[in-house]
C-alpha positions as CSV (number, residue, x, y, z in Angstrom):
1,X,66.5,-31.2,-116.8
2,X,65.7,-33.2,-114.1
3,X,63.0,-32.9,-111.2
4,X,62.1,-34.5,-108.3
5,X,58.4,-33.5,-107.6
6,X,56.6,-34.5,-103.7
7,X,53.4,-33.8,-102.9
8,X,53.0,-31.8,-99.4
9,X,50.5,-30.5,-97.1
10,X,53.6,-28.0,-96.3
11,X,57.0,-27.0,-96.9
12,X,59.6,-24.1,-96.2
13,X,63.0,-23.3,-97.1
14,X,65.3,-21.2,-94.8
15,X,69.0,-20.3,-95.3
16,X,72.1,-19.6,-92.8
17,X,73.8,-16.5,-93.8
18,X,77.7,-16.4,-93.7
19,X,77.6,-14.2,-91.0
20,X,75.8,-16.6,-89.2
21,X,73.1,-13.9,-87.9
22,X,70.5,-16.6,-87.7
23,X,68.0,-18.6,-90.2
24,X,66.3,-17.0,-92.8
25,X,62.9,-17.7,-94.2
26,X,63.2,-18.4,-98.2
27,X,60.1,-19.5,-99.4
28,X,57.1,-21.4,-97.4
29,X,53.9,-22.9,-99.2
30,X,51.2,-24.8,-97.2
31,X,49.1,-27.7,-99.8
32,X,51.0,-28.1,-103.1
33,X,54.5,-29.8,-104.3
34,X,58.1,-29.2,-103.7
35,X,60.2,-29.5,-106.8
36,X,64.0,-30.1,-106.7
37,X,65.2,-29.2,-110.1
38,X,68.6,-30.4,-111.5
39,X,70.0,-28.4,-114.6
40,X,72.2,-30.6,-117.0
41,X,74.7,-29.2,-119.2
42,X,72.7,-30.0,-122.2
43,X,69.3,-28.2,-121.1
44,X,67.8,-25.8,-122.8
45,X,64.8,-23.1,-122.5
46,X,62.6,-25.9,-124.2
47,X,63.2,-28.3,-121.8
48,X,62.4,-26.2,-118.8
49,X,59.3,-25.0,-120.9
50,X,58.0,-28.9,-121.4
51,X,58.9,-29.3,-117.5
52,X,57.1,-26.7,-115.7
53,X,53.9,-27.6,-118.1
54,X,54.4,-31.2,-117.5
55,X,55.1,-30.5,-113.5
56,X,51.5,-28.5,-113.2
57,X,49.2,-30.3,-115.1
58,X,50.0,-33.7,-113.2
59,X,47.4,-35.5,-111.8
60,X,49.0,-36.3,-108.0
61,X,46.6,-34.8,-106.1
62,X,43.2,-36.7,-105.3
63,X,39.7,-36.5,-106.3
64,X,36.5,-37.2,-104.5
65,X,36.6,-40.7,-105.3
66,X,40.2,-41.1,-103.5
67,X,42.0,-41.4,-107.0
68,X,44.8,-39.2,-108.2
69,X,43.0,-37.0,-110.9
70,X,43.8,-33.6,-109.7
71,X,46.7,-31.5,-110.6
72,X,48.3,-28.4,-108.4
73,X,46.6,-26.1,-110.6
74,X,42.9,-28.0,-110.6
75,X,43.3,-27.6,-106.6
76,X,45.1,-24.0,-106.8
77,X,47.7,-24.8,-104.5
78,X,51.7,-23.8,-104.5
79,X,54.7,-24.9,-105.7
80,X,58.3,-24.3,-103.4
81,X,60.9,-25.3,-106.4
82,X,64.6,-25.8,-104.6
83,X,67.5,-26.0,-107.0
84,X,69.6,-28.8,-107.2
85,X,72.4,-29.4,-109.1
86,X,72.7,-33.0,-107.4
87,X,70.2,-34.5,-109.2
88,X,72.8,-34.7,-112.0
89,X,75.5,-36.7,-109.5
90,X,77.2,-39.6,-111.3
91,X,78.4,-42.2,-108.1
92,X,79.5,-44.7,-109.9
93,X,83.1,-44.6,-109.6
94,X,84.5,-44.1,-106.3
95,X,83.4,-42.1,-103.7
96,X,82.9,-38.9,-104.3
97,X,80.6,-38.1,-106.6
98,X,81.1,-36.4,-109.9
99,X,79.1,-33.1,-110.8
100,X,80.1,-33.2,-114.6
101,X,76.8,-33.4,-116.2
102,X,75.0,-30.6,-114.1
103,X,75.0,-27.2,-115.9
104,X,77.6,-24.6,-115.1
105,X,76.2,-21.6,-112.7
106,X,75.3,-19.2,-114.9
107,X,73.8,-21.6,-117.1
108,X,71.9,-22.9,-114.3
109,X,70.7,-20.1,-112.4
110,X,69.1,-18.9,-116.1
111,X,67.1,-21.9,-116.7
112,X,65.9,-22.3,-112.6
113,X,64.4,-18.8,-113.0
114,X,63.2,-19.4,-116.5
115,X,61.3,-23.1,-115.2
116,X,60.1,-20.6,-112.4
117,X,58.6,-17.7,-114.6
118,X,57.0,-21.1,-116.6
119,X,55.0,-22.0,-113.6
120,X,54.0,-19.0,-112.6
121,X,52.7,-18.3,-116.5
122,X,50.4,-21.8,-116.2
123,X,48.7,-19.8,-113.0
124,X,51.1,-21.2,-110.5
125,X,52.2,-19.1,-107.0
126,X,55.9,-20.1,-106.6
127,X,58.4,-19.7,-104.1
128,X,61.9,-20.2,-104.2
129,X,65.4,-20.9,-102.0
130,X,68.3,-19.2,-102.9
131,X,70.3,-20.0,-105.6
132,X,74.0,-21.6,-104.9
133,X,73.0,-21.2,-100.8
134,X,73.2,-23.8,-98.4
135,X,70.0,-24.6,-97.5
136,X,67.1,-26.6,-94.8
137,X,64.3,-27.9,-96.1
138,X,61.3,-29.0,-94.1
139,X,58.1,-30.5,-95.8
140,X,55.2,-33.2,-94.7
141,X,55.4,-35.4,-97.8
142,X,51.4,-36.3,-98.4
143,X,50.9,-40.4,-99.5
144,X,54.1,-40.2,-99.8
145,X,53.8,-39.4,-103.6
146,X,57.3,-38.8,-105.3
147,X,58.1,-38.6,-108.9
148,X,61.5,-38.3,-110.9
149,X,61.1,-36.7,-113.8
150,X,63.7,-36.3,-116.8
151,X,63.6,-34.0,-119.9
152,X,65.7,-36.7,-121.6
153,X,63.8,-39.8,-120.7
């Protein structure tokens, strides 16, 4: 499983319906971090277990003395998790990129909702885009702080 996790002092998620009957709010947070989470074929309910812990107890956020000892859930701030099965794209052969190693739908959608309940059981509020939509994603990175994290590295 693979995430990439930002630190923001906001972020929101809207979708276009087919119909194309205007934006639609998703999920919005104000101080907190935006997680893109890429599901790989191999995942499985351990690794999004040891990701969502791993996700809310890191220290990103920062203390009194300007240093990065706080975690979302010291701070009680929010987490907007996006799925994103391009985390798992493999460019380097021509120029498309190949999908192979990100998780079939099903498969996928299972273990986004299941890293999802994880957060909110370590005390997290969580919002979410939509699953398999085309989505916009607006956010005010804070430092910028950005982290890749990988269940297999």
């Amino acid at each position: 499983m693979r995430a990439v996790v930002q630190r923001v002092s906001e972020a929101s998620v809207t979708m276009q319906p087919e119909d194309n009957s205007g934006e639609r709010l998703c999920g919005r947070i104000s101080n907190g971090i935006l997680v893109y989470l890429g599901v790989g074929v191999d995942d499985t309910d351990e690794d999004a277990s040891y990701l969502a812990e791993k996700i809310a107890h890191l220290r990103i956020f920062m203390d009194q003395q300007r240093k990065m000892n706080l975690s979302v859930l010291d701070l009680g701030y929010e987490a907007l998790v996006i799925s994103q099965f391009t985390l798992y794209a493999d460019s380097r052969k021509g120029r498309r990129p190949s999908y192979s190693q990100a998780a079939e739908p099903a498969r996928a959608r299972y273990l986004y909702e299941l890293f999802c309940k994880k957060l909110r059981n370590q005390g997290l509020h969580v919002q979410t885009g939509m699953f398999q939509e085309i989505m916009r994603v607006r956010y005010t990175n804070e430092g910028p702080v950005t982290l890749l994290l990988d269940t297999k590295n």
